[in-house]
C-alpha positions in Angstrom: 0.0 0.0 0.0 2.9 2.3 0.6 4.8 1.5 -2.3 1.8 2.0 -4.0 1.4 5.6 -3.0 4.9 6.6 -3.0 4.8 5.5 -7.0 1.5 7.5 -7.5 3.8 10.6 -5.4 6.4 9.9 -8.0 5.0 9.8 -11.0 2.8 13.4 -10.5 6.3 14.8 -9.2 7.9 13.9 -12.8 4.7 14.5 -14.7 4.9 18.4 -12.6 8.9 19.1 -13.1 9.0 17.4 -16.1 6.1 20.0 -17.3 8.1 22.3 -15.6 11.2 22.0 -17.6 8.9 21.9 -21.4 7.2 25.0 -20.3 10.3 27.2 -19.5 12.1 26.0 -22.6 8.6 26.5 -25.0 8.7 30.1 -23.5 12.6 30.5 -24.5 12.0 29.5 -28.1 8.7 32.0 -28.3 10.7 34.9 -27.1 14.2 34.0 -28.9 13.3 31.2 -31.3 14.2 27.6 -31.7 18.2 27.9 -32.2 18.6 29.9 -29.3 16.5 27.7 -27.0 18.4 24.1 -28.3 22.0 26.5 -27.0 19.6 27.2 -23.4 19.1 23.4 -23.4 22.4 22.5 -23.9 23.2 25.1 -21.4 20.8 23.6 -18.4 22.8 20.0 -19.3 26.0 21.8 -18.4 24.7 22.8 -15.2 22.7 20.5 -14.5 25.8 17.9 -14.6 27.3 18.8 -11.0 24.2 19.0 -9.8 22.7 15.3 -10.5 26.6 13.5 -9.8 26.4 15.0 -6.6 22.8 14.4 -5.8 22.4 10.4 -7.6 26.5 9.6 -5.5 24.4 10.9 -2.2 20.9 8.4 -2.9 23.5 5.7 -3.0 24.3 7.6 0.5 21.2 8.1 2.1 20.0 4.4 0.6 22.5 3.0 3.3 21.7 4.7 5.7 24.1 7.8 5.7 23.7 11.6 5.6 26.6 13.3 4.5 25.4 16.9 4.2 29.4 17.4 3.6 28.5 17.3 -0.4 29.6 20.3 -0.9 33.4 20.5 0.5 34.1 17.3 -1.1 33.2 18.4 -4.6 35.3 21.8 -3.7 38.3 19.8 -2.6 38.0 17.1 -5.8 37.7 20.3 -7.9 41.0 22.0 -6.2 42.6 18.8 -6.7 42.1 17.8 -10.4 43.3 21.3 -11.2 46.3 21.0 -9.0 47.1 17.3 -10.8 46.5 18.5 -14.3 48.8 21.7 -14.0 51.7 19.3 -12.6 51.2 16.5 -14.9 50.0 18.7 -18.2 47.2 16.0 -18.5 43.3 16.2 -18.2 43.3 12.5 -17.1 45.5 13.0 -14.1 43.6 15.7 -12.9 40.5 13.4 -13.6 41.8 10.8 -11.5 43.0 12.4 -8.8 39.9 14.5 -8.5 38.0 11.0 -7.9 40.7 10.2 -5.6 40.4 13.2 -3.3 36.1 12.6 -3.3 37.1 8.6 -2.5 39.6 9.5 0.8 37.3 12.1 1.8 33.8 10.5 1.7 36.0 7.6 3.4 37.1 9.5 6.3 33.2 10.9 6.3 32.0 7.0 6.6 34.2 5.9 9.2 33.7 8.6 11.3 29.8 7.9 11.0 30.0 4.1 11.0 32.9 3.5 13.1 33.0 6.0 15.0 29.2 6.3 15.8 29.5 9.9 15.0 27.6 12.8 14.7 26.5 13.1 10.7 25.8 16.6 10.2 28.5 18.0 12.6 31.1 15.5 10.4 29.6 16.6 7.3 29.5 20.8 8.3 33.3 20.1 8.9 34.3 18.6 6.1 33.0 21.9 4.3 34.1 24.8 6.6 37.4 22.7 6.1 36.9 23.0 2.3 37.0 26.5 2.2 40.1 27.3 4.4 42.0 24.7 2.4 41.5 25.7 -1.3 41.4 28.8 -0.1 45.3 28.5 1.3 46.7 26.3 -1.3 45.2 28.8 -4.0 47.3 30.8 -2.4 50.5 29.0 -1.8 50.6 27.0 -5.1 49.9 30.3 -7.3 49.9 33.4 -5.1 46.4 33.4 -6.5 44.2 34.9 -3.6 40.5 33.1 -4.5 40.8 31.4 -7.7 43.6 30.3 -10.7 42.4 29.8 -14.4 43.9 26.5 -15.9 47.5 27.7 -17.4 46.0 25.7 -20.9 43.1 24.4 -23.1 45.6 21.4 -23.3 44.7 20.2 -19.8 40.5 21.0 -19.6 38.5 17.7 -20.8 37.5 17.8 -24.4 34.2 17.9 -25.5 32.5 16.1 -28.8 30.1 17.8 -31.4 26.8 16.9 -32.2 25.0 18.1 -34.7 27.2 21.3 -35.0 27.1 21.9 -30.8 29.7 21.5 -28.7 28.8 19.2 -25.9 30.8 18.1 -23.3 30.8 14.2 -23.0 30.4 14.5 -19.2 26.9 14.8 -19.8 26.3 11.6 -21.1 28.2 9.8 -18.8 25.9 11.3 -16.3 22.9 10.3 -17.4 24.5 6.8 -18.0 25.5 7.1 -14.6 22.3 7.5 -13.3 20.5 4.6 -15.5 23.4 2.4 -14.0 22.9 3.6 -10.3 19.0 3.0 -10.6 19.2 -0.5 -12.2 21.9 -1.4 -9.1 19.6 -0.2 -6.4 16.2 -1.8 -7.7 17.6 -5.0 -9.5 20.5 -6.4 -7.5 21.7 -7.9 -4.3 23.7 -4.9 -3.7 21.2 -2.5 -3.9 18.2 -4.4 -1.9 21.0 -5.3 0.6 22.2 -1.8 0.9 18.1 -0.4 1.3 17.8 -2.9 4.1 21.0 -1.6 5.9 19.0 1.9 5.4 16.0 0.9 6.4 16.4 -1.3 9.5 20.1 -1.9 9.9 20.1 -4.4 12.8 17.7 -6.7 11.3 20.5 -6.5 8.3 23.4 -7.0 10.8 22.1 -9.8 12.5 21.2 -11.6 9.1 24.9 -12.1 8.6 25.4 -8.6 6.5 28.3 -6.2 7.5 26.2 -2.8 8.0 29.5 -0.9 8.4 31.2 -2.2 5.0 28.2 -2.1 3.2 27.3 1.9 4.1 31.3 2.7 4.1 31.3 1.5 0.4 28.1 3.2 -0.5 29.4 6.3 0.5 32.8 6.0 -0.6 31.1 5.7 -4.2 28.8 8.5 -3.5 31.6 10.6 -2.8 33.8 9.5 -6.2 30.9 11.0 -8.0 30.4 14.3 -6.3 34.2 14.4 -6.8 33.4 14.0 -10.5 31.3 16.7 -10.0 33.3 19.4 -8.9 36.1 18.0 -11.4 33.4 19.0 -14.1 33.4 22.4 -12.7 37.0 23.1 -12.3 38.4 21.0 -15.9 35.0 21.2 -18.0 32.7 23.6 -17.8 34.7 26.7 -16.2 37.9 25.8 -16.6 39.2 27.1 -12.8 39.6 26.4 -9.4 38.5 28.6 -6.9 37.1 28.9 -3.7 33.2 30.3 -4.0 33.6 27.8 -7.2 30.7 24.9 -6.0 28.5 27.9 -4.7 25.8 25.9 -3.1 25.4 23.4 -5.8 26.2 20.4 -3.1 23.3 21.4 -1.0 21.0 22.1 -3.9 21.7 17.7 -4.8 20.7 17.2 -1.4 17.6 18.9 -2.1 17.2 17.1 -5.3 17.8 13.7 -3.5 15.0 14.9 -1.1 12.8 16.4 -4.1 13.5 12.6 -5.7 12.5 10.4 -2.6 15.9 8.2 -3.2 15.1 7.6 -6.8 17.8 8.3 -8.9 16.0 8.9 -12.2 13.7 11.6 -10.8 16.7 13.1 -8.6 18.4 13.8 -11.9 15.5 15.2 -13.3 15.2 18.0 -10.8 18.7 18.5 -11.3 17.8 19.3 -14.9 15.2 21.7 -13.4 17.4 23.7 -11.4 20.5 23.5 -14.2 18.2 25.1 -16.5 17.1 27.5 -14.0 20.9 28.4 -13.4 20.8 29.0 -17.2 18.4 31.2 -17.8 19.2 33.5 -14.9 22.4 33.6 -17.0 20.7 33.9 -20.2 18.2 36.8 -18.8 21.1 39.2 -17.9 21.9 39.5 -22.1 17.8 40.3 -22.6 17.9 44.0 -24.1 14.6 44.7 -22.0 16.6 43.3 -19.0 19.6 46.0 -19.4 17.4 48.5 -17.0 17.4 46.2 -14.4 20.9 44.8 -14.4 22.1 48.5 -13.4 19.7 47.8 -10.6 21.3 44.9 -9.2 18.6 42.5 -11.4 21.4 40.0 -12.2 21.8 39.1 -8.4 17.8 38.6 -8.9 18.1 36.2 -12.1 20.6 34.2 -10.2 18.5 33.4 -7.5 16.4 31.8 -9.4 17.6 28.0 -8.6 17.6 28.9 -5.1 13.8 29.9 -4.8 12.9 27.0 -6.6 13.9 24.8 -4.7 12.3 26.5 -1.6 9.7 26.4 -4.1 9.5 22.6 -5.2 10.8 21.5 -1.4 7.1 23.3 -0.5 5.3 21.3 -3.1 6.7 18.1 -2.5 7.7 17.5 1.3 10.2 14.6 1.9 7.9 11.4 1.0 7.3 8.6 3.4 9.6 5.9 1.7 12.6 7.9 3.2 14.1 6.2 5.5 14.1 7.4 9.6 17.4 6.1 9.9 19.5 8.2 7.5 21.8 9.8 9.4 21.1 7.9 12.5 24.7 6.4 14.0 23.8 2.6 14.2 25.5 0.8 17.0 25.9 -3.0 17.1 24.5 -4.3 20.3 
């Protein structure tokens, strides 16, 4: 009966965003036509990339039981480290790797503490980000005397991109939304992902049943945080081309209200990443409106970029976390 209700819950939140999402881009091609609204789609994809790595790595999270509201500082670190790799080594791969590294060590310290070490989720997770920002911050400093940020030295060392039909996409794209068909098949078709619900959803019963709770939400995480590492190495070597301190601006806890907006389904948690990546876009694309010119020496650009930010207060109104969430996420589970 709950199922049941939680998959009527789902499907009017898709049938709502995903009318969401056609409306705002019908709109764009009235006012600009259809070239210009295909570039603002492609544009929400670019944002919306970040986004969804971060939100689907933390469902695999929250799935096992885990809250790691520390998001954010891991894709800041992954980000500082992929551009500190690739400037050293000259290669976009490096950086690449040692971006998933850094969100792999971190999200590992992050589970042990929380497993472990019984620990307090949310104070572990607020550290790992106030620690974020006073460490890029000082090795921005110290490797480039750059005080806040360093643009990549060459095109060389930012990940290519592919063209189709005459745009210029960047390949991370696809890989996220393959990324997310993959996570969703794990979690609903295989031992893994039942086993790793049942360590989220009543972990002793799981424990005593011969299943290692502690291994199972320490690898869950650990994954979770290799792709919101390959989030902010998207930032950084993709899409800006930088590292720099204010760089993930509030991106990591937007995903965590995706993963909220998505119940733990990955497939819809992308999907209001899309929303609020095309809402990023066109508070970009708003500020290069002639009728918007007025405004933007009023301080209207600080306006258009709030948009993602008051829809998700928005959307988090409309659709309150559902019932299938889990009352032991974040919980520290202790083996008796």
């Amino acid at each position: 009966m709950r199922e049941g209700k939680a998959a009527v819950t789902a499907g009017k939140e898709r049938l709502v965003i995903g009318l969401a999402i056609i409306a705002i881009l019908a709109v764009a091609g009235l006012i600009v036509g259809i070239a210009d609204s295909v570039h603002l789609f492609i544009l929400g994809l670019n944002a919306m990339v970040p986004i969804a790595l971060a939100a689907v790595g933390e469902v695999l999270t929250e799935r096992g039981g885990l809250f790691n509201i520390g998001v954010e500082g891991i894709m800041l670190l992954a980000s500082f480290g992929a551009v500190y790799a690739a400037e050293l080594s000259g290669s976009w791969f490096v950086g690449l790797l040692a971006g998933l590294s850094v969100g792999a060590l971190v999200s590992c310290v992050f589970a042990l503490i929380a497993t472990y070490g019984a620990g307090n989720q949310v104070v572990a997770g607020v550290g790992i980000n106030m620690l974020a920002l006073g460490l890029v911050a000082y090795f921005l400093l110290v490797a480039w005397g750059s005080p806040g940020f360093h643009l990549l030295s060459s095109y060389k060392i930012r990940i290519p991109k592919i063209t189709i039909s005459g745009y210029s996409v960047s390949w991370m794209i696809i890989v996220t939304l393959g990324i997310t068909v993959v996570v969703h098949f794990i979690l609903e078709n295989t031992r893994f992902g039942l086993r790793l619900k049942a360590a989220g959803y009543n972990p002793f019963v799981t424990d005593v049943s011969g299943i290692d709770v502690y291994k199972l939400r320490t690898g869950a995480c650990v994954i979770g945080g290799v792709l919101a590492g390959l989030g902010g190495v998207y930032m950084s070597l993709d899409w800006l081309g930088l590292s720099a301190s204010s760089l993930i601006q509030g991106r990591g806890f937007i995903a965590l209200a995706c993963v909220v907006i998505g119940g733990l389904d990955p497939i819809l948690t992308l999907e209001a990443a899309y929303l609020f990546g095309l809402l990023s876009a066109v508070g970009l694309w708003l500020q290069n409106i002639p009728w918007a010119a007025p405004l933007m020496l009023r301080g209207g650009s600080y306006l258009f970029l709030m948009l993602p930010y008051l829809a998700v207060l928005a959307v988090l109104v409309a659709f309150p976390r559902r019932q299938q969430l889990s009352k032991e996420i974040g919980m520290p589970y202790r083996r008796g």
